[in-house]
Structures are given as structure tokens and as C-alpha cells.
Backbone and ligand atoms as CSV (ligand in chain L), in Angstrom:
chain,resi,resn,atom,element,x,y,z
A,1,UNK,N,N,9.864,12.643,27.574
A,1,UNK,CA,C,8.755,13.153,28.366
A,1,UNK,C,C,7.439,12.600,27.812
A,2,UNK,N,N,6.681,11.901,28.475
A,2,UNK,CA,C,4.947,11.639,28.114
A,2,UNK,C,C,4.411,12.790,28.042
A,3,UNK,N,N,3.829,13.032,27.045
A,3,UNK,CA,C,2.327,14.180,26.815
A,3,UNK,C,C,1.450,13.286,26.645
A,4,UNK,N,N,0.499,14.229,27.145
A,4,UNK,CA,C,-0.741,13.769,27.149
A,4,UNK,C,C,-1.412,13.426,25.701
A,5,UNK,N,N,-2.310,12.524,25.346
A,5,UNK,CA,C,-2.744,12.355,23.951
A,5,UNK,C,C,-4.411,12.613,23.622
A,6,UNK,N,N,-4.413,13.329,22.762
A,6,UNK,CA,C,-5.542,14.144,22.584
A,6,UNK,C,C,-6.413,12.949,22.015
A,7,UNK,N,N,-7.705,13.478,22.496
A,7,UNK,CA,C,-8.410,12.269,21.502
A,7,UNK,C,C,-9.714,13.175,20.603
A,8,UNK,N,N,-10.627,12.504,19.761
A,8,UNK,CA,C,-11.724,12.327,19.160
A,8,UNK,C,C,-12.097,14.037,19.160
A,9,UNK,N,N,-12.398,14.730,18.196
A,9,UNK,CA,C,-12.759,16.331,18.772
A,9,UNK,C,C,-11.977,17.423,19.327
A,10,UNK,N,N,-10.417,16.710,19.670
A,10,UNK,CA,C,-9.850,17.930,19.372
A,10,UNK,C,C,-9.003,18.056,18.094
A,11,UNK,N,N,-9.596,19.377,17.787
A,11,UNK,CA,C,-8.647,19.784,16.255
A,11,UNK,C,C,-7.556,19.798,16.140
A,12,UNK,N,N,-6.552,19.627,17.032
A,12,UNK,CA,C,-5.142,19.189,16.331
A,12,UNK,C,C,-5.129,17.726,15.578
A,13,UNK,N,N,-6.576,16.789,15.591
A,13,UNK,CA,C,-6.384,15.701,14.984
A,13,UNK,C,C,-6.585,16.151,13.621
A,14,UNK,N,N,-7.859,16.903,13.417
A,14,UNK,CA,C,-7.807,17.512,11.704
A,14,UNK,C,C,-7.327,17.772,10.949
A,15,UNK,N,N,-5.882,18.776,11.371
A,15,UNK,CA,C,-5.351,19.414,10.553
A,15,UNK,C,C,-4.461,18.326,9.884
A,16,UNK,N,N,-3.947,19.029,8.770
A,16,UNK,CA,C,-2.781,18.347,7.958
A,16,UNK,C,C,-1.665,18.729,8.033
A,17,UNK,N,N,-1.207,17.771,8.254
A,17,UNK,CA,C,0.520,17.431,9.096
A,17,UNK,C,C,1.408,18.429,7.889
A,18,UNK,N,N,2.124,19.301,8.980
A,18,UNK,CA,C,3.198,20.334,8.298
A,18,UNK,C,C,4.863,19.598,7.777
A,19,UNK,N,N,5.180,19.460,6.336
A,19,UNK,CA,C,5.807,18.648,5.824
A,19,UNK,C,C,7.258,19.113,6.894
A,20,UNK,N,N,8.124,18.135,7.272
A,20,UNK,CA,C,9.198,18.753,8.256
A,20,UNK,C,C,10.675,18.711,7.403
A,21,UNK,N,N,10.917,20.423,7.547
A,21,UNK,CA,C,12.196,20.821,6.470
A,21,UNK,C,C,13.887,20.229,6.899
A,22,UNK,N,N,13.871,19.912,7.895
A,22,UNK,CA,C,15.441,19.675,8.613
A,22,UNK,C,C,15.155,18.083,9.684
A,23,UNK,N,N,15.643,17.281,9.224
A,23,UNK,CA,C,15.952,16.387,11.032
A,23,UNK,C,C,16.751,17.007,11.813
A,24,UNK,N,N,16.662,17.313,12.832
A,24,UNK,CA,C,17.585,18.225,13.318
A,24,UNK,C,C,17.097,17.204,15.059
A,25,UNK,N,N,17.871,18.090,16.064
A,25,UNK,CA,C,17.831,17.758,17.491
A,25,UNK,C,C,16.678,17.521,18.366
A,26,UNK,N,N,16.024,18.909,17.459
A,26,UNK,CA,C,14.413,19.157,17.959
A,26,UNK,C,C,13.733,17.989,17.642
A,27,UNK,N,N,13.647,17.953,16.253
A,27,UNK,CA,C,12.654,16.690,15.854
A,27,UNK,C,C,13.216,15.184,16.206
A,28,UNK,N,N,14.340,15.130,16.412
A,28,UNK,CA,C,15.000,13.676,17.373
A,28,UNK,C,C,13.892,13.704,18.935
A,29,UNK,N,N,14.027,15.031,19.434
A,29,UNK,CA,C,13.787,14.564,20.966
A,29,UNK,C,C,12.016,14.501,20.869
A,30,UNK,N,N,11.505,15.631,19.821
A,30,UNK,CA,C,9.901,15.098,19.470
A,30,UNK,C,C,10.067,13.628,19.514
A,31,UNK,N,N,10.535,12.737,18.471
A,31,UNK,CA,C,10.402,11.444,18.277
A,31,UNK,C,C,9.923,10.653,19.671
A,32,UNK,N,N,11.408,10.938,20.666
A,32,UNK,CA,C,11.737,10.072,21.776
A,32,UNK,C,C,10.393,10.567,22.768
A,33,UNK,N,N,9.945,11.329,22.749
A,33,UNK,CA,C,8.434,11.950,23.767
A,33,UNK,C,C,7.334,11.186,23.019
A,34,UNK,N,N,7.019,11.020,21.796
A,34,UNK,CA,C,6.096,10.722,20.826
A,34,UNK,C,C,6.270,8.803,21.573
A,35,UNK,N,N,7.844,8.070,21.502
A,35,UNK,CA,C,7.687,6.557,21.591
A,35,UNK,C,C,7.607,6.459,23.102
A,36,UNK,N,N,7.867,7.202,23.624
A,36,UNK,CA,C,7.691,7.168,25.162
A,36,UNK,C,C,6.514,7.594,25.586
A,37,UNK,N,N,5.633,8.753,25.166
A,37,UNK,CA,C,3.958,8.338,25.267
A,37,UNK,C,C,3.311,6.899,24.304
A,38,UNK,N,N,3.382,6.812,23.309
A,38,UNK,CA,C,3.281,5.349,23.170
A,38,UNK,C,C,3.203,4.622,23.700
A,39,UNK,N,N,4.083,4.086,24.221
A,39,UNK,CA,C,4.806,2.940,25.148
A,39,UNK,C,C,4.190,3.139,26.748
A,40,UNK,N,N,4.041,4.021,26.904
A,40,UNK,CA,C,3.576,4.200,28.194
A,40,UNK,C,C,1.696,4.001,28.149
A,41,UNK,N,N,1.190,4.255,26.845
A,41,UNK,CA,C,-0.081,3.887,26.789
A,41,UNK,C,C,-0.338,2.444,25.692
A,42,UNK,N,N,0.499,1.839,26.107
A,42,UNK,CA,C,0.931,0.679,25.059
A,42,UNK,C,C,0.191,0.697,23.670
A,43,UNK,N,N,0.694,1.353,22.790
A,43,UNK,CA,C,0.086,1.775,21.779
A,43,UNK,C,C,0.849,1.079,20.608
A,44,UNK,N,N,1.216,1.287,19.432
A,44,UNK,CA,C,1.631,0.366,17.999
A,44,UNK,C,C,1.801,1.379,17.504
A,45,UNK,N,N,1.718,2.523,17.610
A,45,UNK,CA,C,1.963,3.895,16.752
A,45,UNK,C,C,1.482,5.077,17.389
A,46,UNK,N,N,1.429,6.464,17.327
A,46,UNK,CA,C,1.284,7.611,17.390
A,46,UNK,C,C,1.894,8.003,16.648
A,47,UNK,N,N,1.125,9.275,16.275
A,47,UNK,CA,C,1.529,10.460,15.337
A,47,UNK,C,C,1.570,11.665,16.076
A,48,UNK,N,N,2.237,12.445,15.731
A,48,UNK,CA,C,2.643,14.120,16.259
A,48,UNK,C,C,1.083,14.739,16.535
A,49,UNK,N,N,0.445,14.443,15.657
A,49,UNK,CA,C,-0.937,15.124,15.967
A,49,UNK,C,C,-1.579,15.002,17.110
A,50,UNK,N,N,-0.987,13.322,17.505
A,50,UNK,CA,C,-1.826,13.241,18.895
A,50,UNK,C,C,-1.542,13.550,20.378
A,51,UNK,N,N,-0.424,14.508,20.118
A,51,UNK,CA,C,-0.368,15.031,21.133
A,51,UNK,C,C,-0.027,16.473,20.944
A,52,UNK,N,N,-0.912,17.031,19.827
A,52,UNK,CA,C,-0.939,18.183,19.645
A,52,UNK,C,C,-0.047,18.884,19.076
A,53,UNK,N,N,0.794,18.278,18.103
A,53,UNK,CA,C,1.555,18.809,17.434
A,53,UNK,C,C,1.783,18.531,15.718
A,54,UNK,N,N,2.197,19.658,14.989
A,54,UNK,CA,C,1.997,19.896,14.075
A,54,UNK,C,C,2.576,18.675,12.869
A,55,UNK,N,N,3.867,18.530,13.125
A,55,UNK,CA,C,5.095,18.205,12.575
A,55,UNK,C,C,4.388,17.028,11.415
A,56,UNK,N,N,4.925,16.410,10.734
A,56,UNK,CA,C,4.490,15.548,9.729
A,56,UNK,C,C,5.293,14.051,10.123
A,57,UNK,N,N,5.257,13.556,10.993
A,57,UNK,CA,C,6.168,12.433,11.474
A,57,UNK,C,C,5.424,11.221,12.462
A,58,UNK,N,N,5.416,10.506,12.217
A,58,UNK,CA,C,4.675,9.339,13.223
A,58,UNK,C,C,5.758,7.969,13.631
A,59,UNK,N,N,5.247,7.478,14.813
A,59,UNK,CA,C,6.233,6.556,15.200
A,59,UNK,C,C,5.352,5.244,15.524
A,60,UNK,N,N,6.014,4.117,14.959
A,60,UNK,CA,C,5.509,2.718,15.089
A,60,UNK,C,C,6.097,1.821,15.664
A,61,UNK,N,N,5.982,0.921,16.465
A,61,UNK,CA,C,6.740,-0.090,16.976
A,61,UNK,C,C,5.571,-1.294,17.166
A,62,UNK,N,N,5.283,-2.230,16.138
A,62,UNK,CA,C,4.375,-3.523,16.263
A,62,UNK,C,C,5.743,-4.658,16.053
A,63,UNK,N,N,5.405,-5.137,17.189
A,63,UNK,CA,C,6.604,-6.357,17.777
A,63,UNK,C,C,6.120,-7.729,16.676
A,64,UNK,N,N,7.224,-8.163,16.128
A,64,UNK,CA,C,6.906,-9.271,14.806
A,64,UNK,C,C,5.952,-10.400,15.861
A,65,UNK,N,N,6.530,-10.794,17.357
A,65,UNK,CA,C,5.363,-11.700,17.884
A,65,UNK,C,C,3.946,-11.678,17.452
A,66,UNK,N,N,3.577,-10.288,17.512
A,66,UNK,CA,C,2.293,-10.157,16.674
A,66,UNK,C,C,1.555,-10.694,15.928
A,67,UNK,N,N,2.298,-10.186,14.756
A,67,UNK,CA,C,2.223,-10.615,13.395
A,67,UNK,C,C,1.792,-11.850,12.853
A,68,UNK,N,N,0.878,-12.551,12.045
A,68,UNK,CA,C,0.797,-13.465,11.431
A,68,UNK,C,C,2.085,-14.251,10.628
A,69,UNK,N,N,2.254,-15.589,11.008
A,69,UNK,CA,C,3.493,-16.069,10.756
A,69,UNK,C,C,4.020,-15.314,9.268
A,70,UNK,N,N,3.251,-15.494,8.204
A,70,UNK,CA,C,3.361,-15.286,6.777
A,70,UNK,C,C,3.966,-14.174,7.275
A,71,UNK,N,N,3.401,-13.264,7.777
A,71,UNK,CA,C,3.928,-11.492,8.099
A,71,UNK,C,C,5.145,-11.486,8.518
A,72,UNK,N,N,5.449,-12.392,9.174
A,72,UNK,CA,C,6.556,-12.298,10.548
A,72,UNK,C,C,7.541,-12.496,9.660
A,73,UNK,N,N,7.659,-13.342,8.640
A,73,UNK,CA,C,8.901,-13.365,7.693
A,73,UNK,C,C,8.777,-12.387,6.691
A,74,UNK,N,N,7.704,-11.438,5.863
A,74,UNK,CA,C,7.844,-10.068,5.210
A,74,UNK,C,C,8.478,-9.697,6.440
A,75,UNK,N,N,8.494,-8.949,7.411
A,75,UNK,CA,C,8.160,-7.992,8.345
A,75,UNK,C,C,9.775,-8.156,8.927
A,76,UNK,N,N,10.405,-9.349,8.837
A,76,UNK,CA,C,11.840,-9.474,9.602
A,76,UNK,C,C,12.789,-8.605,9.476
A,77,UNK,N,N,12.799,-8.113,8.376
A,77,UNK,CA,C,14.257,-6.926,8.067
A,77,UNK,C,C,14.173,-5.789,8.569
A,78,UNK,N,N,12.414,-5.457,9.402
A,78,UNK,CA,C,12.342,-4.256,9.577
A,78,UNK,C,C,12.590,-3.763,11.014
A,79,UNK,N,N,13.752,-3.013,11.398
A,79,UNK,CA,C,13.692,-2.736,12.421
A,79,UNK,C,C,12.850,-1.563,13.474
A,80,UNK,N,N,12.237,-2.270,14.511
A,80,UNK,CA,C,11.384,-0.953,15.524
A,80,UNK,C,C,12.235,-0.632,16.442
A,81,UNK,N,N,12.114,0.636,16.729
A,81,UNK,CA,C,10.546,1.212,16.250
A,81,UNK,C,C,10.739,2.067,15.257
A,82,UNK,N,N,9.760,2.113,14.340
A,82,UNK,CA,C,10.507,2.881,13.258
A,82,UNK,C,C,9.576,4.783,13.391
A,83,UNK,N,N,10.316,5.184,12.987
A,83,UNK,CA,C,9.936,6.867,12.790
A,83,UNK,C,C,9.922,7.177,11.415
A,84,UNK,N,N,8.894,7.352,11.415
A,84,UNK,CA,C,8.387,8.211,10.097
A,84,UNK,C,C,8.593,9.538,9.609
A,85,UNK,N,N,9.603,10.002,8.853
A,85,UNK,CA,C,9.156,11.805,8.819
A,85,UNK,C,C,9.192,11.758,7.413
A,86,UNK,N,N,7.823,12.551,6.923
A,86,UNK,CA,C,7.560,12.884,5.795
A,86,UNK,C,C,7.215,11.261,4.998
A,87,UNK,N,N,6.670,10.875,5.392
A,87,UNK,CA,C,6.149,9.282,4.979
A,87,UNK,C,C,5.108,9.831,3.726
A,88,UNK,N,N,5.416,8.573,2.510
A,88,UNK,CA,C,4.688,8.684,1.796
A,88,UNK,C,C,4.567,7.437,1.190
A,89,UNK,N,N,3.119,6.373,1.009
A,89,UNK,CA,C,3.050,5.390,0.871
A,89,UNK,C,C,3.053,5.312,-1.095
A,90,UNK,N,N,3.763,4.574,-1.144
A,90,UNK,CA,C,4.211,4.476,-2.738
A,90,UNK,C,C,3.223,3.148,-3.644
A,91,UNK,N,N,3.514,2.454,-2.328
A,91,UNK,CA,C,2.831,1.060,-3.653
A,91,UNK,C,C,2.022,0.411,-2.402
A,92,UNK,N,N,0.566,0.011,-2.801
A,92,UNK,CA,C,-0.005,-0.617,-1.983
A,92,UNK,C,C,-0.725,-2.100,-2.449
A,93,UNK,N,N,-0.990,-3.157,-2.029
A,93,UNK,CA,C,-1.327,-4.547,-2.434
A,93,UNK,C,C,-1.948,-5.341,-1.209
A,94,UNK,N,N,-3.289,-5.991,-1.873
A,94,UNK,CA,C,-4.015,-7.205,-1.762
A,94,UNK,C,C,-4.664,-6.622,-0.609
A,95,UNK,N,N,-5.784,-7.352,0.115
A,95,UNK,CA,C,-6.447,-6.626,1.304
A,95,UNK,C,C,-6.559,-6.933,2.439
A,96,UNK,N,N,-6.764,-6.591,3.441
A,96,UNK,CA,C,-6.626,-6.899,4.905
A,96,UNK,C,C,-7.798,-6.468,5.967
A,97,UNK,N,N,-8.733,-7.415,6.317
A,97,UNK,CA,C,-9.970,-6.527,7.604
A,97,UNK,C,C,-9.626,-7.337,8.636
A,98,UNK,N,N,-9.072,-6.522,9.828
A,98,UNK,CA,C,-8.768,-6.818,10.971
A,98,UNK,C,C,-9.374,-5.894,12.130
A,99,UNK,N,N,-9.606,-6.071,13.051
A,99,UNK,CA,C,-9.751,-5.078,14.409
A,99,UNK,C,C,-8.884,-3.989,14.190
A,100,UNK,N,N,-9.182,-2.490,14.391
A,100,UNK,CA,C,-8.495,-1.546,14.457
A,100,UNK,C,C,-8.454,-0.735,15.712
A,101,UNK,N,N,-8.013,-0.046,16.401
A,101,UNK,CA,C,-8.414,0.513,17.200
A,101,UNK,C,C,-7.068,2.033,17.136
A,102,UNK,N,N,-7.394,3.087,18.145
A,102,UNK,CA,C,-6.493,4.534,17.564
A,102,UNK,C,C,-6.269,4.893,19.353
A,103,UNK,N,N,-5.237,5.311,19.922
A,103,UNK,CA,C,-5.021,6.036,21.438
A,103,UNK,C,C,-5.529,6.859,21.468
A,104,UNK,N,N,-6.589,7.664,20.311
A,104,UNK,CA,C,-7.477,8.828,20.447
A,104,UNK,C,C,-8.418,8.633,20.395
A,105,UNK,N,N,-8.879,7.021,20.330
A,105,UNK,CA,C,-10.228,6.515,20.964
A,105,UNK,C,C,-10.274,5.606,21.548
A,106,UNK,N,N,-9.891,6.071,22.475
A,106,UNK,CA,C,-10.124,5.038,23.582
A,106,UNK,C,C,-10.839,4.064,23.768
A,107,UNK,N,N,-10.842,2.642,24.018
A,107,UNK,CA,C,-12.295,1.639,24.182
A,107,UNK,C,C,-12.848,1.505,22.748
A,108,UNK,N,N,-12.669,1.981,21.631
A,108,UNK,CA,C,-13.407,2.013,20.282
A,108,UNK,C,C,-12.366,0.946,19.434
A,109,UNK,N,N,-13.183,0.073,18.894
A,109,UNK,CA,C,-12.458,-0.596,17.625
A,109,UNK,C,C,-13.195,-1.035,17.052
A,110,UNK,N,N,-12.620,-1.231,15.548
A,110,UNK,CA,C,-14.143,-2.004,14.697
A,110,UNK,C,C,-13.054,-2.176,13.529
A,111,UNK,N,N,-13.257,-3.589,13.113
A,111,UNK,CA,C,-12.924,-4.116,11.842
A,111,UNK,C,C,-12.657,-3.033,10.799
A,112,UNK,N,N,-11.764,-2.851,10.045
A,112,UNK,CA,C,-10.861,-1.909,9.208
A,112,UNK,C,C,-10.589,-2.718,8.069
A,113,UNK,N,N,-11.247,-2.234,6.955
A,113,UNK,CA,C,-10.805,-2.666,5.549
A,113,UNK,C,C,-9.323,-1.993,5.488
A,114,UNK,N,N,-8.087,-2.877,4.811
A,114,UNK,CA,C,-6.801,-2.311,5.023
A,114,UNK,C,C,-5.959,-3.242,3.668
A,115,UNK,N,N,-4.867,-2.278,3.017
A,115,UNK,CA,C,-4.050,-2.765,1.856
A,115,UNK,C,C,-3.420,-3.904,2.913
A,116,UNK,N,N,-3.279,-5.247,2.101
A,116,UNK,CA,C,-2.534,-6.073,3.232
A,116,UNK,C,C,-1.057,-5.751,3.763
A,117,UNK,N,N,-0.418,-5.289,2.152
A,117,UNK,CA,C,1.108,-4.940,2.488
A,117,UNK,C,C,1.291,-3.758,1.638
A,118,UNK,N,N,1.845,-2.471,2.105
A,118,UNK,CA,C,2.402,-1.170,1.661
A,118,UNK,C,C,3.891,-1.236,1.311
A,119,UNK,N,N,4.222,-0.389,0.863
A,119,UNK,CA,C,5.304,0.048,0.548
A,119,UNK,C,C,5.425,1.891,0.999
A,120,UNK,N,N,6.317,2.209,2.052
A,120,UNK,CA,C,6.600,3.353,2.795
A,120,UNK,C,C,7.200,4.238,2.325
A,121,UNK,N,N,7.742,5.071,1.844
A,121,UNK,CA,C,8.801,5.994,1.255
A,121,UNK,C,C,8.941,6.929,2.950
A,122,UNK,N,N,10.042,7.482,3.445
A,122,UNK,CA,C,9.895,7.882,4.197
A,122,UNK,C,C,11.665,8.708,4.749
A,123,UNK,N,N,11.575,10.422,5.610
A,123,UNK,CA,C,13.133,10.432,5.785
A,123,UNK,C,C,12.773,9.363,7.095
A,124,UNK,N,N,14.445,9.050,7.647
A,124,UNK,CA,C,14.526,8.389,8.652
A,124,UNK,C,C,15.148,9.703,9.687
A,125,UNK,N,N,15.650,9.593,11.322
A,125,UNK,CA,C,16.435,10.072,11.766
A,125,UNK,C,C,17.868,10.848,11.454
A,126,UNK,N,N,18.597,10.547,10.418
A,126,UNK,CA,C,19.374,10.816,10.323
A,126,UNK,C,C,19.762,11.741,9.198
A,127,UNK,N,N,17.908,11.317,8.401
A,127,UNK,CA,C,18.142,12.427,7.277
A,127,UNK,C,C,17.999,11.975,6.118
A,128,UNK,N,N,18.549,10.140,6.281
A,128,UNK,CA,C,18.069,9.866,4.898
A,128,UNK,C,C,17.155,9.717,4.465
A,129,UNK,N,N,16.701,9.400,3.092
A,129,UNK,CA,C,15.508,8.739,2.596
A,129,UNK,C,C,15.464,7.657,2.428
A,130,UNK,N,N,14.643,6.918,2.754
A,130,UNK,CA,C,13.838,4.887,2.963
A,130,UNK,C,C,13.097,4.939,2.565
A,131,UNK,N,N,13.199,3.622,2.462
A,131,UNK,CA,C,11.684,3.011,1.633
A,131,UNK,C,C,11.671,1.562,2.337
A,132,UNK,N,N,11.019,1.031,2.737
A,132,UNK,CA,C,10.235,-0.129,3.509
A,132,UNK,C,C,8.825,-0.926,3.094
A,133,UNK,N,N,9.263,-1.946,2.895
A,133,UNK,CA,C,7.589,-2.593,2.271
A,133,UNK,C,C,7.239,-3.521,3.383
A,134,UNK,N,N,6.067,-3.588,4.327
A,134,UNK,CA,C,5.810,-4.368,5.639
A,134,UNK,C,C,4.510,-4.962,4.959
A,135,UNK,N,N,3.882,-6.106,5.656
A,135,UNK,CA,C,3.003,-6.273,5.635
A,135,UNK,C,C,1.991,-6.842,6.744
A,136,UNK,N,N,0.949,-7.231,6.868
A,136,UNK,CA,C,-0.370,-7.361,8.194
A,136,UNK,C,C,-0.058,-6.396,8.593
A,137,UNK,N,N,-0.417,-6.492,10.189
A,137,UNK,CA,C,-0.192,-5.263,11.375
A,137,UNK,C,C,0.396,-4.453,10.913
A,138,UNK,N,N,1.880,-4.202,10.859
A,138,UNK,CA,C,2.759,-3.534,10.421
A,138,UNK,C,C,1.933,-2.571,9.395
A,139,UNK,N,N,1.742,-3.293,8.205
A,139,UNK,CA,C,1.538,-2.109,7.405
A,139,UNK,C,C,-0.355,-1.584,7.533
A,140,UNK,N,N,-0.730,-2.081,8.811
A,140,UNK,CA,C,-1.925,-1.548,8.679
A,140,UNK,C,C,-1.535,-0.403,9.583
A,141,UNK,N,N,-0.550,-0.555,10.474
A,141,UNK,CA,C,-0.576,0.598,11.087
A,141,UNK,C,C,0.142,1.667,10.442
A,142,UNK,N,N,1.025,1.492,9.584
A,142,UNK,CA,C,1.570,2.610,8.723
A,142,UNK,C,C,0.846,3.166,8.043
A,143,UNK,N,N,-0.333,2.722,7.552
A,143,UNK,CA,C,-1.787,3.273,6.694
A,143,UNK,C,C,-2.381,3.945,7.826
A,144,UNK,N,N,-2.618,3.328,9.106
A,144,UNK,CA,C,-3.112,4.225,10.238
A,144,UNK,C,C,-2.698,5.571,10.295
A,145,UNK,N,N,-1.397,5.678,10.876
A,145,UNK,CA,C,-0.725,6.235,11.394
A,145,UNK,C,C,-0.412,7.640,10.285
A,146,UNK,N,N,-0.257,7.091,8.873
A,146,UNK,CA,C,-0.072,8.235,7.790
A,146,UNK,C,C,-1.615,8.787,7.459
A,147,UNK,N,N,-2.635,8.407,7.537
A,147,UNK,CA,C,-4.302,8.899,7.574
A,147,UNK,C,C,-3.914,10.029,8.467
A,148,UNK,N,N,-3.107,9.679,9.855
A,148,UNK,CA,C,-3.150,10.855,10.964
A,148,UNK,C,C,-2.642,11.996,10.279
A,149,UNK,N,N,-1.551,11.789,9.893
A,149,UNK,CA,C,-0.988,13.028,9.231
A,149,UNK,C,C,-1.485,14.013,7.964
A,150,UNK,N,N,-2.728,12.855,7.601
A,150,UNK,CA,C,-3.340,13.635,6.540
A,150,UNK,C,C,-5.124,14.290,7.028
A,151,UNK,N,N,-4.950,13.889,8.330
A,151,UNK,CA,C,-6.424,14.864,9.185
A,151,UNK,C,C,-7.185,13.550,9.138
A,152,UNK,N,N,-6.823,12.165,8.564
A,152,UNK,CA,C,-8.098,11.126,8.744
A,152,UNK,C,C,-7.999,10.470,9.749
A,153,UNK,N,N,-9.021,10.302,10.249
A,153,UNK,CA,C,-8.900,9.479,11.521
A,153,UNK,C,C,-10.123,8.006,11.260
A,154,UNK,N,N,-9.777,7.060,12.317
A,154,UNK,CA,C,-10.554,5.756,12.269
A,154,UNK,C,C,-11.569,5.810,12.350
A,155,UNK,N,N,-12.607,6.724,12.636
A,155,UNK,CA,C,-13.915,6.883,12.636
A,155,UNK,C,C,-14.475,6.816,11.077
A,156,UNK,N,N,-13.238,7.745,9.950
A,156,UNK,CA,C,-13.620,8.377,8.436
A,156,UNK,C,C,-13.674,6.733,7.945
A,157,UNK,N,N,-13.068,5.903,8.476
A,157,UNK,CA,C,-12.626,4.472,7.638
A,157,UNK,C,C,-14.113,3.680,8.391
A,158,UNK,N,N,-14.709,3.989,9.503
A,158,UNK,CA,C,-16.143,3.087,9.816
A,158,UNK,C,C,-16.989,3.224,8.747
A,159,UNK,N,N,-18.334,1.946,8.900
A,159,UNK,CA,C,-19.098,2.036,8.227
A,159,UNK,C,C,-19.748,3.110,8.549
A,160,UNK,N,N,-21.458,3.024,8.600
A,160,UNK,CA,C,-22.451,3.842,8.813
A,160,UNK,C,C,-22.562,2.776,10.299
A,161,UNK,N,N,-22.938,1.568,10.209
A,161,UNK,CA,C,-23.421,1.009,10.862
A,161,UNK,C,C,-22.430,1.002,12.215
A,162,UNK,N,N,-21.098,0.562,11.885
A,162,UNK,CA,C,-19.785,0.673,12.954
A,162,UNK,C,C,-19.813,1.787,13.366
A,163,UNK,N,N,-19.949,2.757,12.700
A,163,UNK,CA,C,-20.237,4.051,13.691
A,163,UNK,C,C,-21.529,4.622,14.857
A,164,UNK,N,N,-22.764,4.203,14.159
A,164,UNK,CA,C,-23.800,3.772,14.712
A,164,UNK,C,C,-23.439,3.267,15.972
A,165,UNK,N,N,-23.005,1.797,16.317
A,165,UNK,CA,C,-22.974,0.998,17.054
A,165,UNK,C,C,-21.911,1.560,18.566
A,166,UNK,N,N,-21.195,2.813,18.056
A,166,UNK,CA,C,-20.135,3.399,19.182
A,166,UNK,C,C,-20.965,5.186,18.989
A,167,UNK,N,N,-22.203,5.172,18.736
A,167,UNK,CA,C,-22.023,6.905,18.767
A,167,UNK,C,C,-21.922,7.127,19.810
A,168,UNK,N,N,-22.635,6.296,21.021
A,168,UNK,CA,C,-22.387,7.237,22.249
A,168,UNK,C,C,-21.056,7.482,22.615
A,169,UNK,N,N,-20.491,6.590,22.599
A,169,UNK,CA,C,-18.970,6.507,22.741
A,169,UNK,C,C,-18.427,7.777,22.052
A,170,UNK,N,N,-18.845,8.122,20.940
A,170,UNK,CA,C,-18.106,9.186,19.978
A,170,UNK,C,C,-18.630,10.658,20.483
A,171,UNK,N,N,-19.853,10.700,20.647
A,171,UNK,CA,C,-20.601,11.671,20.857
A,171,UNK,C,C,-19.641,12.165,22.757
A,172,UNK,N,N,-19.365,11.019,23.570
A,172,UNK,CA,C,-18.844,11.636,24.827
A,172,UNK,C,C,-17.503,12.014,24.484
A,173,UNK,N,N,-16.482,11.524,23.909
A,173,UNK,CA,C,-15.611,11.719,23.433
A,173,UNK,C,C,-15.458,13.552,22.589
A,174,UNK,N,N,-16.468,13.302,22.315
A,174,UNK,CA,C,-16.007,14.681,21.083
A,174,UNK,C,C,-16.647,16.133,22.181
A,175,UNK,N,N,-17.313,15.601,23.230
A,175,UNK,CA,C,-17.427,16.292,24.249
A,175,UNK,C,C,-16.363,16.762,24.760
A,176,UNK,N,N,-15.573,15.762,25.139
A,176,UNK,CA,C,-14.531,15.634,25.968
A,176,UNK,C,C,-13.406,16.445,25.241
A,177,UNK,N,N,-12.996,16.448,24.304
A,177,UNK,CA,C,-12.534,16.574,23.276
A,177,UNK,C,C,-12.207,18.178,23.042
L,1,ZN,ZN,ZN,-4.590,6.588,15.704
């Protein structure tokens, strides 16, 4: 099922993601609503938050085409789309400023200082525990995407000035919001 995705100003983006005790059925079919709003707003990730829910889990799918060649061979073993529950980034290296942009701001992007390549700790679907090291896109959006779960959003990562340059944008948004 698509839900709708909250953006900029509403407080389910704030809070901090509730650690999730069981994979169970429930949190399978969360997942499949979470990659299917995604996908339907062609997105690279969402998190539970953005569509108003609590859970501690985010879902990514950045297609290796993407990717910077160098990336595309880190990035090969990893299969999408991947689901995150209870993600915790372990080891991070070298740096990355690329365009960023979030499905909870719509029309907004601005260059993002970013670790080039992470290392993920994370359960999967089935219960186990993973660990995954991606790098470019990939792991900028896993830094994205885990900020969500910790109440930060892409605005906290702008400058003064990058923010400046979209307030109106932010200011209608948090209206809206
Ligand atoms: Zn986002």
C-alpha cells in the first residue's frame, strides 16, 4: 500500500526512531508499503518516519547504474533493495559532497558533505544480523536515511547560506507541514 509521505514540519520527522524488538509479519509488510511508496515517488530511500511511523527501519534501493564506476565495483555484492532494521553505522571513511535531496522536501537539494564509504551493521528481514560496507550514493544514502531515524533531517546537514538560499521553500513547507 502507498502512504502518503510527510514532509518538512511534521513531527513524526523529529522523533527518534523506536529500536524494533521482533521481525515479525507486521514489520515485513511495513517494509513492502515503505518500498512501494518509494518507488512510486521514485525515491533512493525512505524511512518509517516518513510516513509517520515510529519503527526504527529504513529502506534503500540506489540502482549500481548510478553509481560512479569506482562505486559500481565496491557496491556489486550488495543486493537492493536493502531494508534496514535497527541500522547502526560502525566504520565510516574518506569524504564525499554531492547533491542531496530528501521525499520530505520536495524541490530542495543542496550539496551534502558525506563519509564517502560506511560500513552498516544492521538486522535484515529474516532476523539476522549484517553488516555491509557501500560506498558513493549508496552509502550517502544510508547516512541519509539513518540521520532519519535519529530525528536529523537534510536541512540540520545545510549551511547557513544553503539554507538561506531555500527559506522560502522551507518556511512554505513547514506551513504545510
Ligand atoms: Zn530523507
Amino acid at each position: 500500500m502507498i502512504h502518503p509521505i510527510v514532509t518538512f514540519g511534521h513531527a513524526a520527522l523529529r522523533r527518534k526512531a523506536a529500536p524494533v524488538q521482533e521481525v515479525d509479519d507486521a514489520l515485513r509488510a511495513l517494509v513492502n508499503d515503505m518500498l512501494e511508496t518509494m518507488y512510486a515517488s521514485r525515491g533512493l530511500g525512505l524511512a518509517a518516519a516518513q510516513i509517520g511511523r515510529a519503527e526504527r527501519v529504513c529502506v534503500i534501493d540506489v540502482p549500481l547504474e548510478v553509481e560512479k564506476e569506482a562505486c559500481r565495483k565496491a557496491n556489486a555484492h550488495i543486493a537492493m533493495p536493502l531494508a534496514l532494521v535497527n541500522p547502526e553505522i560502525t566504520a565510516h571513511e574518506g569524504k564525499q559532497r554531492n547533491d542531496e535531496g530528501c521525499l520530505s522536501f520536495p524541490e530542495i537539494g543542496a550539496p551534502i558533505t558525506r563519509a564517502n564509504t560506511v560500513t552498516v551493521a544492521f538486522t535484515d528481514l529474516t532476523g539476522v544480523r549484517r553488516e555491509v560496507t557501500a560506498s558513493g550514493l549508496l552509502a550517502r544514502a544510508i547516512q541519509h536515511e539513518v540521520d532519519h531515524l535519529n530525528g536529523i533531517l537534510l536541512v540540520d546537514k545545510m549551511s547557513a547560506m544553503q539554507k538561506l538560499s531555500v527559506a522560502g521553500q522551507l518556511r512554505r513547507l513547514r506551513a504545510q507541514g
